[in-house]
N, C-alpha and C positions, 0 to 999 in steps of 0.2 A: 595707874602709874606703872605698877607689873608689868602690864602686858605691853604697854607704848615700849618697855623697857626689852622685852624679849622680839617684838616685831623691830625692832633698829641691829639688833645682833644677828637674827635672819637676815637681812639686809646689806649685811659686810659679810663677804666672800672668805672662808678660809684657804690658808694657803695652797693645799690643794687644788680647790676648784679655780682660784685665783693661777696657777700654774697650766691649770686644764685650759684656760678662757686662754691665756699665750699661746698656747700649742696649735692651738684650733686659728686662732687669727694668722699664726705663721704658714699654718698648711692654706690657710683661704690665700693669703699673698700670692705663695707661691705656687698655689696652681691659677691664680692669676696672670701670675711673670709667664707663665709656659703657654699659657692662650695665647700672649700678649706676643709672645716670639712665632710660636707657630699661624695670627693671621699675618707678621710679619714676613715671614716663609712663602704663605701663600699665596701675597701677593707677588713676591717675584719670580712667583712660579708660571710659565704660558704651557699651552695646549696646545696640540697639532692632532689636526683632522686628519684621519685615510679614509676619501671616498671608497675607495675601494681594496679587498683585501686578498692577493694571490691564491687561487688553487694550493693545497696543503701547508698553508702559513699559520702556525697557530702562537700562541700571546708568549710562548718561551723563545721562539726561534725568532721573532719579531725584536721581545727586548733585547735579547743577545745583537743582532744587527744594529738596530738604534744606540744603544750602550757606548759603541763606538766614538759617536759625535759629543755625546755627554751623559750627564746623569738623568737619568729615569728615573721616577718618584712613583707613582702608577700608571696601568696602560689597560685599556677596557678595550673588548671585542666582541660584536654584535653576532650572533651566534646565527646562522641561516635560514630561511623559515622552512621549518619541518613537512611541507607539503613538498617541498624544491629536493628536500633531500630524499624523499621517497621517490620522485621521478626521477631525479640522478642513479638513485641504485635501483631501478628498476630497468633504464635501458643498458648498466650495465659501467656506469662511471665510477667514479672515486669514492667507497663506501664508508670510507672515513667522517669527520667533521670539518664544517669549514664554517669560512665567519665574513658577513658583508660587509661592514665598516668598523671602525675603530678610531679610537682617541688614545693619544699619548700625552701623558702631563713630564715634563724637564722640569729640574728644579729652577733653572735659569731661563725667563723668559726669552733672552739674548741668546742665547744657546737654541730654542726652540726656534725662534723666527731664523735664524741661519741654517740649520739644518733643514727647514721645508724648504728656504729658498734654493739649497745648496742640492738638494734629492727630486723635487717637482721634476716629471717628465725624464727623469732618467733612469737608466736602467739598472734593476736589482744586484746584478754582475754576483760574483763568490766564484763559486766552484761551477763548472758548466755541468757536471750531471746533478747538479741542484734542480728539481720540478720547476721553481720560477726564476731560475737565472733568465731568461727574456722577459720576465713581467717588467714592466716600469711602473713608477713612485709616481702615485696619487693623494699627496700629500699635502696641507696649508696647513698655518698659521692663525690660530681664534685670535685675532687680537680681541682683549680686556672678559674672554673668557678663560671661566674659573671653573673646577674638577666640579664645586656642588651646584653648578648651572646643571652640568652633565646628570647627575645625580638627581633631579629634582624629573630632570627629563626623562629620566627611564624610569623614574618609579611615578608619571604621569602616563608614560605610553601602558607600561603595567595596568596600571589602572583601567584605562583603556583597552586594554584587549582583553581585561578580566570583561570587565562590563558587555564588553561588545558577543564573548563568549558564554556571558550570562545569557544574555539576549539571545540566541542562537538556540542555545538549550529551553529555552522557557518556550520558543515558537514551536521547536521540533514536541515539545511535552505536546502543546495544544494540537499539534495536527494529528499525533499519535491517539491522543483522547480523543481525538474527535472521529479518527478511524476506527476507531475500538467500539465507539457508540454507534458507528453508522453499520460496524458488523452485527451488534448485538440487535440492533433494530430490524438488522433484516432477517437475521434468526428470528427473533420472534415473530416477526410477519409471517415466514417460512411455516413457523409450527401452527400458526392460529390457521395458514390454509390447508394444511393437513386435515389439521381437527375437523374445518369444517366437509372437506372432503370425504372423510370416515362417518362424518355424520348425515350427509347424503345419501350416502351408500347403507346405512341402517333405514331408514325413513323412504327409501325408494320400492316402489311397489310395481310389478310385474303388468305390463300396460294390456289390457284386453283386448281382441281383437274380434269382431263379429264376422260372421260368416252367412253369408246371402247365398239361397240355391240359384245358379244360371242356366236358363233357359240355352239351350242351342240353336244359333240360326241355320231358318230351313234356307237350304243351299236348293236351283235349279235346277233339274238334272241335265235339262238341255244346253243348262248355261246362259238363256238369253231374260235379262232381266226386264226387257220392256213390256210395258203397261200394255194389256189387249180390251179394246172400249165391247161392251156388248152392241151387236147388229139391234137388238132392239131399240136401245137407246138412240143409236144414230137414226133410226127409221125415225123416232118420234121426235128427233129434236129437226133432222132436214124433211122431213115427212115423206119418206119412200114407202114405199110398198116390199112388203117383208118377200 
């Protein structure tokens, strides 16, 4: 009975923790209500693509320009690829940073689809000794995209050129090993024909050569080497008389 008695008084909250369990529900509410406004936010917020992004434009000088037409919320800029930028300063171009496309998010959809229609195909204008006062606005409109589309796609392409530079490095390891082995192999082949080289040359034995006394041929004196038959002979074989 005791204890039925002391597990029911655990079981009622005092007023402390009873004050702690408000607190806690009111902060969960309320960072509900701020989700709750902020995907509000987000949906009336639109995105504008730049295919393409002028020589010396970088993400300050850009919002500044944009700012203009309306409010800006964030703005991303795809950063060059590092092989373009080595052959730009290497024949001697714009040693700077530069960036190929970009996205700009407006807080007001309405306000984004009017300003890409309103900028498409026209000219950057400002100050003329501005570097892209001739460039023109290469500019649209994402209809029914969202900043974490964007977001999802660069930390995909990431992934992607991690992997693909994994891959890269893994082949270059194998053809390095595999050079490395094809050196060492031919070293050792190298040294085992040595060795057996030195060991012929110990084992090699001085070749004998015999020596035969030569007769001298008797030479003519008169010079003429024809056969002379003996007179007898001929007597007895044609039967003459000597």
């Amino acid at each position: 009975m005791a204890e039925n008695e002391i597990e029911a008084e655990r079981e009622i909250p005092d007023g402390a923790s009873l004050n702690e369990a408000m607190e806690e529900k009111k902060r969960k509410d309320k960072r509900k209500r701020r989700l709750l406004k902020e995907v509000e936010k987000a949906e009336k917020r639109g995105v504008c693509y730049l295919s393409r992004v002028p020589p010396h434009m970088d993400p300050l000088k850009l919002r500044q320009i944009l700012s203009q037409y309306g409010e800006i919320q964030r703005l991303y800029l795809t950063p060059e690829d590092p092989a373009a930028q080595v052959r730009r300063k290497k024949s001697g171009g714009f040693r700077g940073k530069e960036f190929s496309e970009g996205w700009v998010e407006f807080t007001d959809k309405k306000v984004a689809k009017r300003v890409a229609e309103m900028l498409n195909g026209e000219q950057f204008g400002g100050k003329k000794r501005s570097s892209f006062y001739y460039d023109l606005w290469n500019i649209k409109y994402l209809s029914k995209f969202k900043w974490d589309d964007l977001t999802e796609e660069i930390a995909l392409k990431n992934a992607t050129r991690e992997q693909k530079l994994s891959l890269e490095l893994s082949a270059a390891k194998r053809e390095r090993d595999f050079y490395l082995s094809k050196v060492d192999q031919s070293k050792a082949i190298s040294k085992i024909g040595e060795r057996l080289k030195k060991k012929k040359k110990v084992e090699m034995v001085p070749k004998f050569v015999r020596q035969f006394p030569q007769n001298k041929p008797v030479v003519n004196k008169t010079g003429e080497n024809k056969s002379q038959l003996s007179r007898d002979v001929l007597a007895g074989v044609f039967g003459g008389s000597s």
